[in-house]
C-alpha positions in Angstrom: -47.8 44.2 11.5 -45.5 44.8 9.2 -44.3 48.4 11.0 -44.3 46.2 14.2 -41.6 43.9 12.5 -39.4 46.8 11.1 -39.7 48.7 14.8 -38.4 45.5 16.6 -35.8 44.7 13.8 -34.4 48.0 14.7 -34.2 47.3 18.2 -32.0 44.1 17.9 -29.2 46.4 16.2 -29.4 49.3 18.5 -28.6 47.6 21.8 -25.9 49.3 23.9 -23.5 48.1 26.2 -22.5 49.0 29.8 -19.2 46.9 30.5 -16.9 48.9 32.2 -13.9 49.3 29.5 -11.3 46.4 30.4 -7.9 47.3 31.5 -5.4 43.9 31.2 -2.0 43.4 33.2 1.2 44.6 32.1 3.6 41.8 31.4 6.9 43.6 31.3 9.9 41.0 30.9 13.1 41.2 29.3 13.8 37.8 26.6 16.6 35.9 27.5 17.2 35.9 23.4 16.1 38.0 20.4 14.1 35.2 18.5 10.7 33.5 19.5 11.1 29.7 19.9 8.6 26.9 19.2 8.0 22.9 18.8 6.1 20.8 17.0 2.9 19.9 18.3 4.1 16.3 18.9 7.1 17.7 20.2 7.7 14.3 21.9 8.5 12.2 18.2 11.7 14.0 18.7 13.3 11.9 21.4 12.6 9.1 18.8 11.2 6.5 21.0 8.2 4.2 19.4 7.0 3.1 22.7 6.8 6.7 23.8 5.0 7.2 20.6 2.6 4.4 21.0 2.1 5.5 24.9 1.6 8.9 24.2 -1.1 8.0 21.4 -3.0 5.8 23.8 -3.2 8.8 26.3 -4.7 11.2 23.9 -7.2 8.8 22.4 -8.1 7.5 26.5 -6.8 9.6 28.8 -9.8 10.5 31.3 -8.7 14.2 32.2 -8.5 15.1 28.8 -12.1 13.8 27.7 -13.2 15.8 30.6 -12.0 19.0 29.4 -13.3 18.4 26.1 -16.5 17.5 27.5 -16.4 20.6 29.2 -16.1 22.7 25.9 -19.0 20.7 24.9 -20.6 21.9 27.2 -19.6 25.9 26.9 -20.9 25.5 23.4 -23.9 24.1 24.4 -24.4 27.7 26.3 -23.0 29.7 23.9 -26.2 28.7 21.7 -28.6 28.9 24.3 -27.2 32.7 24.8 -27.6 33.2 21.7 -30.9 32.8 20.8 -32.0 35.2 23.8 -30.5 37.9 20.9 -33.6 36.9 18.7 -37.6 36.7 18.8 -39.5 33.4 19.9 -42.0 32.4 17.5 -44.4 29.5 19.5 -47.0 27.8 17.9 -50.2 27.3 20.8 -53.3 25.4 20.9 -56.1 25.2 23.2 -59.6 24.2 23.8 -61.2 24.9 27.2 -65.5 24.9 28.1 -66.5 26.6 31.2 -69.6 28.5 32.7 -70.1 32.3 32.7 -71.7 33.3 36.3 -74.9 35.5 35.9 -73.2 38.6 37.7 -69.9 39.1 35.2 -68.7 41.5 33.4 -68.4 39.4 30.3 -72.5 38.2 30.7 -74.7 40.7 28.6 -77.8 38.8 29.4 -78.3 38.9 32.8 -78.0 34.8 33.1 -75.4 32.2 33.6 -73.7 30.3 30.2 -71.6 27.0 29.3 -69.6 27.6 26.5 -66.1 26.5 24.6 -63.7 28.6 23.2 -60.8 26.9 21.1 -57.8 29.0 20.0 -55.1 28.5 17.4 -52.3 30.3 16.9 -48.5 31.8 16.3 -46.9 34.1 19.6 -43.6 36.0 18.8 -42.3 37.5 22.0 -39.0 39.5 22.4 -37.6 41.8 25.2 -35.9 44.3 23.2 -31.6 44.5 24.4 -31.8 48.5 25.1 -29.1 48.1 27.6 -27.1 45.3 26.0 -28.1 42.6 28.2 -28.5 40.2 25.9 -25.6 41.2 23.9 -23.1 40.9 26.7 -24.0 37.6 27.8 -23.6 36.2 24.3 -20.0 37.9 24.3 -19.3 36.6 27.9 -20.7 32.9 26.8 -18.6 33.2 23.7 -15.1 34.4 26.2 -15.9 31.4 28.1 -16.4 29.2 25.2 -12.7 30.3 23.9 -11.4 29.9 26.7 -12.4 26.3 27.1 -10.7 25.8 24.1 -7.6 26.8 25.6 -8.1 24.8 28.6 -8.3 21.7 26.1 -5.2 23.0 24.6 -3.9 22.8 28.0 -5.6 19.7 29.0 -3.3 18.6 26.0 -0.1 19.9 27.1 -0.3 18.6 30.7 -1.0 16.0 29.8 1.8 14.9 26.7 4.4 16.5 29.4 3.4 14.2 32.4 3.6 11.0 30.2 6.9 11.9 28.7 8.3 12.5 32.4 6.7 9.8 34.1 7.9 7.4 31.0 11.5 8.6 31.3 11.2 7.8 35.0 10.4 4.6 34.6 13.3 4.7 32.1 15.6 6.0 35.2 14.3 3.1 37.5 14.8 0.4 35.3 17.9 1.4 34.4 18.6 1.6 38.0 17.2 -2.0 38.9 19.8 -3.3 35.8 23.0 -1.8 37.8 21.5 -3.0 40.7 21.0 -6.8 39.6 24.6 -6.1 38.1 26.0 -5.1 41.7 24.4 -8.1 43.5 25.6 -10.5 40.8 29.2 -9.3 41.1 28.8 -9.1 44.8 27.2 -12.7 45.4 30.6 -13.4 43.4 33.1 -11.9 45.8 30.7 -13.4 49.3 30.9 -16.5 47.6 35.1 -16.1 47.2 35.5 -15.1 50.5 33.1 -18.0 51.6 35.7 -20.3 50.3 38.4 -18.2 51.5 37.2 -18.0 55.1 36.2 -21.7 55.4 40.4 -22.6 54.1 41.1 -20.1 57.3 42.5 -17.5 54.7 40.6 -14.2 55.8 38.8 -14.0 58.8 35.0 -13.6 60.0 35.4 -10.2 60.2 36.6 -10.1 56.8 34.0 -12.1 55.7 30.3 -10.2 57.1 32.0 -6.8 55.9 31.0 -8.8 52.5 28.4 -9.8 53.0 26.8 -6.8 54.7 27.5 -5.2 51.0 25.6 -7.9 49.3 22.9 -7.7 51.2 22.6 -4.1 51.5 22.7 -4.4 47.7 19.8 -6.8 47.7 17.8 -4.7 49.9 18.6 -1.4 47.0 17.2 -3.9 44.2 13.9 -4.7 46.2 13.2 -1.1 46.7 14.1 0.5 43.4 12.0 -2.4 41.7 9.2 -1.8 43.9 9.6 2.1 42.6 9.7 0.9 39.3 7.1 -1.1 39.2 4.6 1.5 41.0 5.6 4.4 38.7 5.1 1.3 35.5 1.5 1.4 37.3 1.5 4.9 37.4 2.0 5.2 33.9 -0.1 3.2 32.7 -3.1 4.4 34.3 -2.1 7.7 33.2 -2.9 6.7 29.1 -5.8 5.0 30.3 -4.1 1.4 28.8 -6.1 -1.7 29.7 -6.1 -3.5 32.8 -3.8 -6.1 31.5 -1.2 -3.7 30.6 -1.9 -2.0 34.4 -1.1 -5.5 36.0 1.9 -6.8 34.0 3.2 -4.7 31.4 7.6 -3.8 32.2 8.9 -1.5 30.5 12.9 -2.5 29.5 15.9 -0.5 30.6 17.0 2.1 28.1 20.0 5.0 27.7 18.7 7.9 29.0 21.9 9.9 27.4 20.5 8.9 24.3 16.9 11.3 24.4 19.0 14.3 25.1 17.5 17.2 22.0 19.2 20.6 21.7 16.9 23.4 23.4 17.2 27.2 23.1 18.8 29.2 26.2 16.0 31.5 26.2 12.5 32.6 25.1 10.4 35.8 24.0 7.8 37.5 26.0 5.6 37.0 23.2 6.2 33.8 22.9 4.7 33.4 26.9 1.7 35.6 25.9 0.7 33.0 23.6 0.4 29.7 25.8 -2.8 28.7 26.2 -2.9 28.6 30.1 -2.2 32.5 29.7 -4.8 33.3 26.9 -7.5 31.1 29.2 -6.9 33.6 32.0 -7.2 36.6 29.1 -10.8 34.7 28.4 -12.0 34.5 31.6 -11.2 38.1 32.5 -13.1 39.3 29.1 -15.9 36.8 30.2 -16.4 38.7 33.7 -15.7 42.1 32.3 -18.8 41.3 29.9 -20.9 40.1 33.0 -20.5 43.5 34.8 -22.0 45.1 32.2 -25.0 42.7 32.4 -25.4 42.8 35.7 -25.8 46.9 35.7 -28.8 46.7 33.5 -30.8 45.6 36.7 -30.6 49.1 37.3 -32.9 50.0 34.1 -35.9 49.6 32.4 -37.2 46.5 31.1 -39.5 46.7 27.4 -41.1 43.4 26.4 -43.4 43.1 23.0 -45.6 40.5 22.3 -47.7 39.5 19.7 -50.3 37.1 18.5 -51.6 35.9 15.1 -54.3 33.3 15.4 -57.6 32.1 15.2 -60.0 32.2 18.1 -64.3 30.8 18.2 -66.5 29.2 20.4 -66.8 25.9 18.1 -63.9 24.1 16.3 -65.9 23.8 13.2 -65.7 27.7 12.7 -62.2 28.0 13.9 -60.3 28.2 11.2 -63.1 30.9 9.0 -62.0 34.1 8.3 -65.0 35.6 10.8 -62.4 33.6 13.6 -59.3 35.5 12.8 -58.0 37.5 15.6 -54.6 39.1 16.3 -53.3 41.5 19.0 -49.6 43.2 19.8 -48.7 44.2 23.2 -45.6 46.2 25.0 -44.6 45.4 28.3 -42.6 48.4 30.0 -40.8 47.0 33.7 -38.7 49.6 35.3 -37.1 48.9 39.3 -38.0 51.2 41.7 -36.7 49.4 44.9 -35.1 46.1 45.7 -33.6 46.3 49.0 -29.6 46.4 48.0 -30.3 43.5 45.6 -29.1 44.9 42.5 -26.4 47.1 43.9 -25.5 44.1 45.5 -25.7 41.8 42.3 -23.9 44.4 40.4 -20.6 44.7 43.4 -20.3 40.7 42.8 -20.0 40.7 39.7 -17.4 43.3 40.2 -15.5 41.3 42.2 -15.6 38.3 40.0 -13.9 40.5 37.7 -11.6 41.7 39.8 -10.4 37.4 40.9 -10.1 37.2 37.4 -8.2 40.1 36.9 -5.9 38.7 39.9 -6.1 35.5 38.4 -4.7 36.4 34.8 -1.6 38.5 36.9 -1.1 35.3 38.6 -1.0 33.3 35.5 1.2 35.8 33.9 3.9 35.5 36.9 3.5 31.7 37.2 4.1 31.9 33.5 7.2 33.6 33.4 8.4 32.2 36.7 7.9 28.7 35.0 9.9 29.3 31.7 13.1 31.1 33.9 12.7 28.3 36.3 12.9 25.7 33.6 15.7 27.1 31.7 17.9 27.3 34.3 17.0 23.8 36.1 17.9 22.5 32.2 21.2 24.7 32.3 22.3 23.5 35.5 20.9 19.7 34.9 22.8 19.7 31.6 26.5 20.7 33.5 25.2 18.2 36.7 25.4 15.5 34.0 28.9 16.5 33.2 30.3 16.4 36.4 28.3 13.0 36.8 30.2 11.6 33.8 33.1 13.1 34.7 32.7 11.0 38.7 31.7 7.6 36.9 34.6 7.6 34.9 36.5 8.3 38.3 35.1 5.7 40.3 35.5 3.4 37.7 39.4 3.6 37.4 39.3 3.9 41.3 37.1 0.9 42.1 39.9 -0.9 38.9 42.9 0.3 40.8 41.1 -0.4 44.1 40.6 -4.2 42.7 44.6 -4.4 41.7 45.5 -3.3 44.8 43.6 -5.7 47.3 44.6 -8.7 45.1 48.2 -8.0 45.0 48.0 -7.6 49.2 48.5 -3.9 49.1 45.4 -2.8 50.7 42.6 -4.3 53.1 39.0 -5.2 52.2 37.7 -2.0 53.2 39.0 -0.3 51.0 38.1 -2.0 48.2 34.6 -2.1 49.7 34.4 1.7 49.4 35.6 1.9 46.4 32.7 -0.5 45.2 30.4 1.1 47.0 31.4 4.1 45.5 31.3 3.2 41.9 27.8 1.8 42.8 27.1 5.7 44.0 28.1 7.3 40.8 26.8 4.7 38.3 23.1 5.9 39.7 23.8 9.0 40.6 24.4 9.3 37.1 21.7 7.6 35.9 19.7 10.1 37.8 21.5 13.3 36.0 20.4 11.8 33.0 17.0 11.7 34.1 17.1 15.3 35.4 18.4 16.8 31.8 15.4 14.8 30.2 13.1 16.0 32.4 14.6 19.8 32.1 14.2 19.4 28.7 10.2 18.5 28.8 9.6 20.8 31.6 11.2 23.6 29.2 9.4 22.6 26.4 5.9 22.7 28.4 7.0 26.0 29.5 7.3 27.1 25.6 3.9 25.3 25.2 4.6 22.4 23.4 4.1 23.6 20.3 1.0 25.7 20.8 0.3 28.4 18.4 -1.9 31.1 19.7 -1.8 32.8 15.6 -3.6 29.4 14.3 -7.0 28.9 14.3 -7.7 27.5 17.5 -11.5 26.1 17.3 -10.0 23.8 14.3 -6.5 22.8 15.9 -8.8 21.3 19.0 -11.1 19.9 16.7 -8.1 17.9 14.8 -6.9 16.8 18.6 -10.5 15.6 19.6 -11.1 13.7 16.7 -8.5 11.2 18.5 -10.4 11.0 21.6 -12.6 7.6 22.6 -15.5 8.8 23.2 -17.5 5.5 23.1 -18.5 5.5 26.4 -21.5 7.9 24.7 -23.0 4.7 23.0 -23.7 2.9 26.1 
């Protein structure tokens, strides 16, 4: 017995491998700057905003998407130890008790006649099938790529996440800073209809005169019912996405704010290496290892199986004897399986699993492009946002001495209506058109820090930075 245990104990360290070696896509790509670039992991405390603050920590702590990704890793784990024990010997414990009757004419009858008898058993069974080809190996290594790289989908869960309730807050921001200029514009022009109501009704400006103002105000009106509709749907929006309660869902408004006010300083540029470390990129990295490893599995179809079995019990025809030493029995066994022919099954299993590898080696190039098509994309949409919002400023101030002058000019008699119509209509124009550059630089900003990864460090110790994010998660639904 005990050589038995030495022989197999040398088989579980002796198992080779036969994954083909893994090659990984270039990522060639000249940085923009010299010096890697990252955030904080609550990169959004920057823009200073509490109810961003208290939004964003609802979302993490209820946010359905991101329970679902952590419930995934749960479950990679959960695999990850059930691939592991396949690496080690199964010690069962068994137990029986059966009564039957012997025929006359067997083998195992010496006298000639039939018999009734029982037979009890007790016992321990250790059973292994020894990893000559690295089966068993792999899997665990393909279980344990997988497992890591549900950790960076969390980690990417996370990011998503943080990024779309930052931009959908700030446009609600936009919106209902958009329905206060509005309400603005139809209290100034319910003003000037109600003048010219006056003014018509002493015969001092015609009809004419007098629909060209109020086709203003009520196009006005019309603006203010469909921007607060917006508003109110993307308020909706948001407040389904951090999970808030229904309440919250039905009625909660979010007030009108500065969006020139949440505008950070950014870098003009980014690393390489700083891309190589996102997490979306190091979960295609994973996935490619974890399909690399899977080849390797499937090729050992091709080879000998070698089982080994053993038993240390106790065996007798009555249970009052069972347990004397006269009962004791024991046995080992080897079981030696080697495929001969399967009809293209193997070679077949074996070309799948090759081209699994080969999506996710597709897949991983495809991450790498999006990657650095993302970041270039994002810098210069925040370069171009960020000199939009100048040229808005610049108009605002414009239309704002033109719509003054415009004002002078119509009340002194020196010009007609319409042109002071335009010029309000104008100044309406640029007040939200620049209300909406000042959305597009926030949202610039966010989309370039998501393209840094929002503070993701692939050099920390990953299992332990999701572990510290999941500890925020509501996971009560468990309890029911």
């Amino acid at each position: 017995m005990n050589k038995f245990l030495v022989f197999l104990l040398g088989f579980l360290i002796v198992g080779c491998s036969l994954k083909p070696e893994l090659v990984e896509p270039e990522a060639n790509y000249t940085p923009v700057v010299e010096n890697n670039f990252s955030y904080d992991k609550e990169w959004w405390k920057q823009f200073n905003d509490e109810t961003l603050n208290s939004l964003m920590q609802k979302a993490l702590e209820n946010n359905t998407d991101l329970r679902i990704a952590f419930v995934r890793l749960e479950q990679a784990a959960a695999t990850l130890g059930i691939d592991r024990s396949n690496l080690f010997p199964k010690l069962d414990a068994n137990a029986g008790a059966s009564r039957g009757k012997t025929q006359a004419n067997s083998t195992n009858t010496q006298s000639g006649q039939s018999r009734v008898g029982n037979n009890f058993n007790l016992g321990l069974n250790l059973s292994y099938e020894v990893d000559l080809w690295g089966k068993y190996r792999d899997t665990f290594n393909a279980s344990e790529a997988a497992y890591t790289a549900s950790a960076y989908d969390y980690e990417v869960a996370y990011l998503t996440l943080t990024a779309n309730v930052a931009k959908t807050y700030f446009n609600v921001i936009k919106y209902a800073k958009q329905v206060q200029i509005l309400t603005e514009t139809v209290q100034a022009y319910t003003m000037t209809y109600e003048l010219k109501q006056e003014q018509f009704n002493a015969g001092g400006i015609s009809e004419y005169e007098l629909y060209q103002s109020k086709a203003e105000l009520d196009k006005a009106k019309a603006m203010l019912v469909s921007t607060q509709v917006i508003k109110d749907s993307n308020e909706k929006a948001l407040m389904i996405l951090v999970s808030s309660t229904m309440d919250d869902i039905l009625y909660k408004s979010i007030e009108a704010k500065e969006l020139n006010e949440y505008a950070i300083e950014i870098p003009q540029g980014i690393t390489s290496e700083v891309l190589l470390l996102r997490p979306d990129v190091k979960a295609g990295l994973k996935r490619l290892e974890e399909k690399n490893y899977l080849v390797g599995v499937a090729r050992t179809a091709y080879l000998p199986n070698l089982s080994l079995t053993s038993l240390l019990g106790f065996e007798s025809r009555d249970l009052d004897t069972l347990v004397e030493g006269g009962s004791k029995t024991w046995n080992v066994a080897g079981n030696f399986l080697m495929p001969i022919f399967h009809f293209g099954e193997i070679s077949s299993s074996v070309d799948l699993a090759k081209l699994t590898k080969d999506e996710a080696f597709l897949n991983y190039e495809n991450i790498l492009k999006m990657a650095f098509g993302e970041i270039r994309t994002a810098l210069n949409a925040r370069s171009g946002a960020y000199e939009n919002n100048q040229n808005y400023a610049n108009l605002l101030e414009a239309q704002s001495r033109i719509y003054e002058l415009a004002q002078f000019r119509y009340e002194n008699g020196n010009s007609a209506l319409i042109e002071l119509l335009d010029a309000q209509r104008n100044y309406l124009s640029a007040r939200i058109s620049y209300s909406d550059s000042n959305f597009d630089l926030i949202i610039a900003i966010v989309d370039v820090i998501k393209a840094f990864g929002g503070g993701f460090n692939a050099s920390e110790n990953l299992m332990q930075g999701v572990e510290e994010k999941s500890n925020q998660l509501d996971m009560k639904f468990r309890e029911q």
